[in-house]
C-alpha positions in Angstrom: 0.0 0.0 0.0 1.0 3.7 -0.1 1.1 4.5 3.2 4.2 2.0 3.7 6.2 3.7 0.9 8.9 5.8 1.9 7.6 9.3 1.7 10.2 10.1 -1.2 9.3 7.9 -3.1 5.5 9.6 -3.7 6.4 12.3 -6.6 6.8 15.9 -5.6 8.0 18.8 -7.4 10.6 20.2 -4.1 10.8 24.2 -4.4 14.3 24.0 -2.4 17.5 22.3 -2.7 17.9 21.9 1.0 15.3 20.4 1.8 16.6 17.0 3.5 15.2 14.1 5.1 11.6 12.9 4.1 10.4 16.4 4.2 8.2 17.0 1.2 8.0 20.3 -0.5 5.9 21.1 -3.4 5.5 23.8 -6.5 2.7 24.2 -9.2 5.4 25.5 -12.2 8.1 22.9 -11.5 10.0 25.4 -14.8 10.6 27.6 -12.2 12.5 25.4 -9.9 16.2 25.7 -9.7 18.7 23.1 -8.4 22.1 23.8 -7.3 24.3 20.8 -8.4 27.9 20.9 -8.5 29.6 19.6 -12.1 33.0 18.3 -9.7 30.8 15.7 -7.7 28.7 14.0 -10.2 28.6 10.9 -11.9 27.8 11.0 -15.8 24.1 10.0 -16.8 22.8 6.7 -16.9 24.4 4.0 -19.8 23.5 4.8 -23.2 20.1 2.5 -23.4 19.1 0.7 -27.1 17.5 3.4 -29.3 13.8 3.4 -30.0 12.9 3.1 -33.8 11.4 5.9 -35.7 11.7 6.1 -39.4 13.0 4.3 -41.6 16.5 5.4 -41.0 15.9 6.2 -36.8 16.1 9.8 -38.1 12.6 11.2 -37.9 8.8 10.7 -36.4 7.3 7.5 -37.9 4.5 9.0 -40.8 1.3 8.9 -39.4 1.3 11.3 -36.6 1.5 9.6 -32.5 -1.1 6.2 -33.5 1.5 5.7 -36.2 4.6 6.0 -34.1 3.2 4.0 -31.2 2.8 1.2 -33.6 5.9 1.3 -34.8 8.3 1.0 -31.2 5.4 -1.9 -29.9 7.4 -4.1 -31.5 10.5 -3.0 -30.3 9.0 -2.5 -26.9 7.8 -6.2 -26.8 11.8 -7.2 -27.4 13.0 -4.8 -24.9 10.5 -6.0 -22.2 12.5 -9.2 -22.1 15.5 -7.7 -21.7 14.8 -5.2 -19.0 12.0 -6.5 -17.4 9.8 -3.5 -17.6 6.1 -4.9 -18.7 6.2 -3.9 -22.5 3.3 -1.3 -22.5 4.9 0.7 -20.2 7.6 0.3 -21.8 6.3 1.4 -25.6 4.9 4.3 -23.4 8.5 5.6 -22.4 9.7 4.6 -25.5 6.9 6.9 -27.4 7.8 9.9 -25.0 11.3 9.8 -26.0 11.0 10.3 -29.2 8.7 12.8 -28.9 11.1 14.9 -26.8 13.8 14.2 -29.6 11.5 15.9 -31.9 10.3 18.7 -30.0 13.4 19.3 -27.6 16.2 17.2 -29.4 18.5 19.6 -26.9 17.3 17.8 -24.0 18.6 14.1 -25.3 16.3 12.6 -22.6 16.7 8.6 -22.9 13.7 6.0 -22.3 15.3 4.6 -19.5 15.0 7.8 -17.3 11.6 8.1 -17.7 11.4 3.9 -17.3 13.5 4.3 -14.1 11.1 6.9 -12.7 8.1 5.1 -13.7 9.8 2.1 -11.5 9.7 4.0 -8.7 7.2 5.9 -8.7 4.6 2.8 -9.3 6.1 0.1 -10.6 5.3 0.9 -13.8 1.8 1.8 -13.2 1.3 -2.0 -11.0 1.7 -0.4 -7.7 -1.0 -1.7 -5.1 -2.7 -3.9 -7.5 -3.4 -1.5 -10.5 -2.8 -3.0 -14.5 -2.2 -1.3 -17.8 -5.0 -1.8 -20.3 -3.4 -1.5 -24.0 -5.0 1.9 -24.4 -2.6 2.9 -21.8 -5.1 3.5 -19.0 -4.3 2.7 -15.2 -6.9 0.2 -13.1 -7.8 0.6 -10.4 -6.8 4.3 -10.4 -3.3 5.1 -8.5 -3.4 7.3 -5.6 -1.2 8.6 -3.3 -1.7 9.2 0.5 -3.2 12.3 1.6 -1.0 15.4 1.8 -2.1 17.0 4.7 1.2 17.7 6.8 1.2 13.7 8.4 4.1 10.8 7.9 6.7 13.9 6.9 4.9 14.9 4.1 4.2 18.7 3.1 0.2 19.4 4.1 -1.3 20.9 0.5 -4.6 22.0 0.3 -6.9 20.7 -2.4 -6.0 22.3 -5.9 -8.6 20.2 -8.4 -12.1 20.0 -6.2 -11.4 16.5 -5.9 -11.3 15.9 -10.0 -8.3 13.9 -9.6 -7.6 12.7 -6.8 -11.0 12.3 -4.9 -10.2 14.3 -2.2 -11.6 18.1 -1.6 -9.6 18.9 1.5 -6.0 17.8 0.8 -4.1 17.1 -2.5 -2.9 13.1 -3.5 -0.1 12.4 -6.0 -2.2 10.4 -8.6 -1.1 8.3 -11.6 1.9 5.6 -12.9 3.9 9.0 -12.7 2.4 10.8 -9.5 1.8 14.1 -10.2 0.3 16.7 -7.4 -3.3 17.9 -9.8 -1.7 21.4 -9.8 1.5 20.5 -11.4 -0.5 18.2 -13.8 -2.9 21.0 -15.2 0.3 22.9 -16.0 2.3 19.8 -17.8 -0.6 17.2 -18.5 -0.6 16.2 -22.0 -2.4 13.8 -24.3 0.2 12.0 -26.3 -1.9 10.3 -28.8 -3.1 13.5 -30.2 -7.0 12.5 -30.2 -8.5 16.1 -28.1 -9.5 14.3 -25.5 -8.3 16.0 -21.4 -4.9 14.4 -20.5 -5.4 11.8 -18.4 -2.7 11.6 -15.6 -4.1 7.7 -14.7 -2.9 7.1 -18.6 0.6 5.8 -18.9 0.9 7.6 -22.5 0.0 10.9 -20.8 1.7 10.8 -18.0 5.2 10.0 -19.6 4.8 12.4 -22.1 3.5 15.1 -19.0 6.8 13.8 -17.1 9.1 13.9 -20.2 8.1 17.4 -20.8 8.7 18.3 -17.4 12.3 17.5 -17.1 13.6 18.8 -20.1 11.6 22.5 -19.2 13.9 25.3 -18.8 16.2 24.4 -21.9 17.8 21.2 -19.3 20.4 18.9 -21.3 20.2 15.2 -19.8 22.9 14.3 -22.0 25.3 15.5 -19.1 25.8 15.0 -16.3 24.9 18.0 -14.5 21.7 18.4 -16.3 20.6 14.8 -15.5 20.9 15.2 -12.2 19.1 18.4 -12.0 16.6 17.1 -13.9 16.0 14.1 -11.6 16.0 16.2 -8.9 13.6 18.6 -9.4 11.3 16.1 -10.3 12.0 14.7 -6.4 14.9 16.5 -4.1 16.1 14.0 -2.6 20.0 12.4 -2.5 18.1 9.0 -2.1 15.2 9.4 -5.0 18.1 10.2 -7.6 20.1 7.8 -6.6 17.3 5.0 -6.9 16.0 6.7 -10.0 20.3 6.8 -11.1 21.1 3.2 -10.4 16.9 1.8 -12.0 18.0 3.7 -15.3 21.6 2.3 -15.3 20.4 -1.0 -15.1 18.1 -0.8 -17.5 20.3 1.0 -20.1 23.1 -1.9 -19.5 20.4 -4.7 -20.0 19.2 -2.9 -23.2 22.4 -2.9 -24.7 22.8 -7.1 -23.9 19.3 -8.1 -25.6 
């Protein structure tokens, strides 16, 4: 269940670098967070993971808009999924956010096996307390987080959505495969397979496209190693979140490359 989770592991946006412990420390534009994070101390990002296909000649989006290019990496996202071990429609999921980002940020070089290594912790790739992926992408039973309301180290947050998200009209819950607070997720939510319908943060397409989006805001290069880190670490300020998320991507970026 949640409530045995350490309290890191639930996904806040942390508006301070100091913050330490399991205190938990929330913003609404996580853009405007900034991370101090010394270049001398850091390790470089995760191992290069197996490119996802996308054209023809990996050069470009697949022809046919996001259905089209979803298509095409299930395949490779079936392989994969023996390989790492992450359940394949997650994984395609990822997979499809990545090369999104590498055509609409290809500054940001964000890898599949970040966002993988977050989902991991975050949910287990959306399989936390029971809950499955359907093949549109859609999370049952719905994943919820524990209540923010100041209790078990966590910051207390008032209700930001009326209870449209998370059910609750007096405090804020992290809710989805990626666990975004509803305010952060009206600011980044996205609907990754282009059809006009409301992101949907209890969809696993969504929400890794919402959380791809989110770490590469403010111009962020995750092909270093100063950048990853800040990255990770806005996403959850913790020394012991971005080393889990670190060492989950690393493994899955050396197990890519021995399929």
């Amino acid at each position: 269940m949640f409530a045995k989770l350490a309290p890191w592991l639930v996904f806040v946006v942390l508006a301070s670098a100091g913050v330490g412990g399991v205190a938990v420390w929330v913003v609404t534009h996580p853009v405007s967070v900034t991370v101090s994070v010394s270049s001398d101390s850091l390790p470089p990002p995760p191992a290069y993971a197996g490119p996802v296909p996308v054209g023809p000649n990996d050069t470009a989006p697949a022809v046919g808009g996001p259905v089209a290019a979803a298509n095409q990496v299930s395949g490779w996202a079936a392989q994969m999924a023996l390989a790492t071990g992450i359940p394949a429609r997650p994984l395609q999921a990822y997979a499809q956010a990545d090369r999104t980002m590498a055509a609409e940020h290809p500054n940001c070089h964000l890898n599949w096996s970040t966002l993988a290594a977050i989902g991991s912790v975050e949910s287990n790739h959306g399989r936390h307390g029971g809950a499955s992926v359907a093949g549109d992408g859609r999370i049952t039973p719905p994943i919820i987080g524990p209540v923010l309301d100041g209790s078990d180290g966590n910051k207390a947050i008032r209700d930001t959505d009326g209870g449209t998200l998370d059910g609750d009209k007096t405090w804020d819950r992290a809710v989805g495969p990626m666990q975004f607070i509803p305010s952060t997720w009206a600011h980044w939510g996205a609907r990754a397979n282009g059809d006009g319908n409301r992101p949907d943060p209890q969809n696993i397409d969504d929400a890794a496209l919402a959380a791809a989006r989110y770490l590469c805001a403010g111009g962020r290069d995750l092909g270093s190693g100063t950048g990853w880190w800040q990255a990770v670490l806005s996403y959850n300020n913790t020394t012991e979140y971005a080393q889990l998320v670190y060492t989950t991507a690393q493994r899955y970026g050396q197990a890519s490359l021995r399929r």
